[in-house]
N, C-alpha and C positions, 0 to 999 in steps of 0.2 A: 623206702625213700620216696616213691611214688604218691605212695598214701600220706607220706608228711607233707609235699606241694601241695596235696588238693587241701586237707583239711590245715593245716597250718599253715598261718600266713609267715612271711620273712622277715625276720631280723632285722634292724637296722643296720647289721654288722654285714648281715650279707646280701642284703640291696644295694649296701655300697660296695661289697665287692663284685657285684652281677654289673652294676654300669659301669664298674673302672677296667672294665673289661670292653667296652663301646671305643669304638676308631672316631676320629674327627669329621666322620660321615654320618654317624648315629649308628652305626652296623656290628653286631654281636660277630668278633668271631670265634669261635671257641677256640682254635689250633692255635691263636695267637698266643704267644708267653705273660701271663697277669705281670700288672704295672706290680713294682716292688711298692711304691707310695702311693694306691690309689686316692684320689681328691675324694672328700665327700662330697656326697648326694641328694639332694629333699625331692622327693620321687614327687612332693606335693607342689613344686616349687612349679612357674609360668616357665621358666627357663630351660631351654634347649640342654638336655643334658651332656653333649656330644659338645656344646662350645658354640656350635655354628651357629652364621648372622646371616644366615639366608634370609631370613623372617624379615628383619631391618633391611636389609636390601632390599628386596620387592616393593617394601612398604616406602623408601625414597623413591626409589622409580615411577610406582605410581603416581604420587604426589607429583614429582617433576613434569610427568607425562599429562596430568590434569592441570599444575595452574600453566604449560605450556598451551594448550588446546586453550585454556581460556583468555591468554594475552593474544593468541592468532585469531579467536573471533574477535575480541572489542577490537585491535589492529584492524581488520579486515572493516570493519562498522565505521572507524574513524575514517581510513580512507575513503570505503564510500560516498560515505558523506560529504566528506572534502573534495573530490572528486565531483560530485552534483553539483555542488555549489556553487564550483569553477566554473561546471558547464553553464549553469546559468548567467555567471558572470557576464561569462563572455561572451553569453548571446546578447545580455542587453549593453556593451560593450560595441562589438564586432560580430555584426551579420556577414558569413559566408557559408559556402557549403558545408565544410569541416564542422563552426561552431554549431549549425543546426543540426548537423548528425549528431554530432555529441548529444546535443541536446533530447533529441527525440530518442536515441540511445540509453541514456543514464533517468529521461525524466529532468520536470524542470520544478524550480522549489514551488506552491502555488497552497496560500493559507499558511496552516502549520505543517503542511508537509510534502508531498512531490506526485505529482501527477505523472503516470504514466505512460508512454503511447505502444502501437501495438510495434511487434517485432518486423514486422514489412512495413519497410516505408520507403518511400524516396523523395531526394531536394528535388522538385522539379526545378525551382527559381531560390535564389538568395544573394542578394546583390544592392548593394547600399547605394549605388548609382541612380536604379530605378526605386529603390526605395520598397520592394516587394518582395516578400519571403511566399513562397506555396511551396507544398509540399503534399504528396498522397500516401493514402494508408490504406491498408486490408486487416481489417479488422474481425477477428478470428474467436474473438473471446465473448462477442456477446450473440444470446441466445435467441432474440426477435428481434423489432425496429423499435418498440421501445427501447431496449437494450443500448441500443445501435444506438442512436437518437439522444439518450441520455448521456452515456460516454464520451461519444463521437462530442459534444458540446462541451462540456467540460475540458475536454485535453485542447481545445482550439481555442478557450477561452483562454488558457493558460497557457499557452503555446503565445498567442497573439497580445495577452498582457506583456508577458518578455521580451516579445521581438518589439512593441510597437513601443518600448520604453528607450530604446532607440531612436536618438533626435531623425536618422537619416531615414529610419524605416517606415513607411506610410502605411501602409496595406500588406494582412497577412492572408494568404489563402489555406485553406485546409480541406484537402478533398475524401471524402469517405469512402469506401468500396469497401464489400463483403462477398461473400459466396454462397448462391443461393442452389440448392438443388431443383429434381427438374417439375415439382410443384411450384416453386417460387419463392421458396421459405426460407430461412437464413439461417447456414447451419453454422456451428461451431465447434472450437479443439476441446473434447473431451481425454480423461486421464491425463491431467497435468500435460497435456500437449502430446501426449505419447499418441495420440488419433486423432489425426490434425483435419479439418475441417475439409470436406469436398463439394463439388458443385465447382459453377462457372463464376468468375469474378466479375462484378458488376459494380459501378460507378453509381452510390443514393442518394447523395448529396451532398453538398458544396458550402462551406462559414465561410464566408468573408469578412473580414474584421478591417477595419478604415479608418482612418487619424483624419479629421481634418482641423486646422488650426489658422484661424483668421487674424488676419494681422490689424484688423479693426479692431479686435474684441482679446481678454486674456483667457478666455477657454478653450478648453481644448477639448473638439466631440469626436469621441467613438462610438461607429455605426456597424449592427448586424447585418449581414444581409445573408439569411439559405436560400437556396438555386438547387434546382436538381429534383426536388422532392417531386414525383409524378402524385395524383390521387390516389392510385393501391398504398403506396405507401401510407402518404397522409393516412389515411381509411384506417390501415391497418392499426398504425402509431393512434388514432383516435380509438379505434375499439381495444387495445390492450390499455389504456390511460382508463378507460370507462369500466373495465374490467377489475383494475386495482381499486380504485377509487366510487365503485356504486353505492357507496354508506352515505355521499353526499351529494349525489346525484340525484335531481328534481329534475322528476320527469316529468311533461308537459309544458314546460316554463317554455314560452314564446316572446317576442322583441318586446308588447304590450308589458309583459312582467316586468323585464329591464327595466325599461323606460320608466316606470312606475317606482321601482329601487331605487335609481339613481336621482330621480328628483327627489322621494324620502332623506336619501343622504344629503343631499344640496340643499334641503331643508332644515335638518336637524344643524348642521355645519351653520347656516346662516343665523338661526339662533342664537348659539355661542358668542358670549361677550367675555369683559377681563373675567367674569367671577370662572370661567372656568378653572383660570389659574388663582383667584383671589379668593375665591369664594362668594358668599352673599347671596341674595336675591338677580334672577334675568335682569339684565340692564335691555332685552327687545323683548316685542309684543308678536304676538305670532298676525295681526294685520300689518302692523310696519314689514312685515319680510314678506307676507302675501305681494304688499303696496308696490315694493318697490322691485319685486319679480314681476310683476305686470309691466 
């Protein structure tokens, strides 16, 4: 009988009687009592021969458990967004403490998309009364004063558009600070923040952003002013700028050079008549613009 399993394969008579012999677990018992009407069997068939939907269950679950995970991200994406927006609302709305926390908090919208600021910050001032928002940062994320320098202007640019689009709010301040270790150099939070930045916190400079608006006239001027920046700085923010950018750096160029460029340009400029937009022949003579720059 032994020698007939290995070299003979089975019956279709008694393949079906070997699985109607299986429990509705999939589990051969032998001591069981054989079904009097075993069901047939296609041993070739996809289908669980024991009956069970465990298969199909797993496979809804999954499914549920994935387009669930994927309506709680876009959910979570709309709010955010909704959420930014408001904050910006209502900074350019209503200036006070609350709406500039938010603000600095969530990011304010600025272009196509939302400007960040750093994680430490405080209101020092926000008050529609005097008409001046300031507020301070420690700024953790960037890695020199270039860095610093390029950031730090951006998020105060965009800070001081929002607030100053506020009829009440005149002037916004925005004060920089970073951590410098004990060379002087400006460290920051590496490993996604998990190694937060050391050294002593120091105040590098100061935007001040200004609305002024004359009641002579229908424009409306906004004015930069940085404070703060000592010379190492400056220095250092000129040599990392000349650092990036040496491909277009001319070296030896002295005031005599400028000067010499800039009357080329005032030259070539006074030239131009309609043909630049019209076409044709010069409508000037290069002595008429000599003549009349004398």
């Amino acid at each position: 009988m032994a020698k007939k399993a290995q070299n003979t394969p089975l019956t279709p008579e008694e393949v079906t009687e070997l699985f109607s012999q299986l429990d509705d677990s999939g589990v051969l018992d032998p001591a069981s009592p054989r079904k009097r009407n075993p069901r047939p069997v296609d041993p070739l068939s996809g289908d669980d021969p024991s009956g069970s939907k465990v298969d199909n269950a797993i496979s809804r679950v999954a499914m549920a458990v994935l387009i669930g995970v994927l309506l709680l991200v876009l959910g979570m994406q709309v709010w955010y967004g909704v959420s930014r927006r408001l904050n910006t609302a209502n900074l350019s709305d209503t200036v006070n403490g609350q709406t500039v926390s938010l603000a600095l908090e969530g990011g304010v919208e600025w272009g196509n998309g939302f400007t960040q600021f750093p994680r430490d910050f405080t209101v020092d001032e926000a008050d529609e009364r005097s008409g001046i928002v300031e507020v301070s940062v420690v700024d953790t994320d960037s890695a020199n004063e270039l860095e610093l320098f390029s950031n730090s202007q951006i998020q105060a640019a965009a800070l001081a558009t929002n607030a100053l689009l506020n009829d009440n709010i005149n002037q916004v301040v925005y004060n920089v600070s970073a951590r410098l270790d004990a060379d002087g150099n400006i460290t920051c939070d590496y490993l996604f923040g998990q190694l937060p930045a050391q050294g002593d916190e120091r105040e590098i400079f100061t935007f001040i952003w200004t609305k002024y608006h004359s009641g002579d006239s229908a424009n409306i001027d906004w004015e930069l002013r940085i404070i703060g920046m000592d010379e190492d700085i400056a220095g250092r923010i000129q040599q990392q700028v000349n650092s990036v950018s040496s491909l277009i750096e001319t070296p030896g160029i002295d005031q005599d050079d400028l000067d010499a460029e800039r009357l080329e340009r005032e030259l070539e400029r006074g030239l131009q008549g309609s043909e630049r937009y019209l076409g044709g022949g010069p409508e000037k003579r290069l002595e008429d613009v000599l003549s009349s720059a004398e």
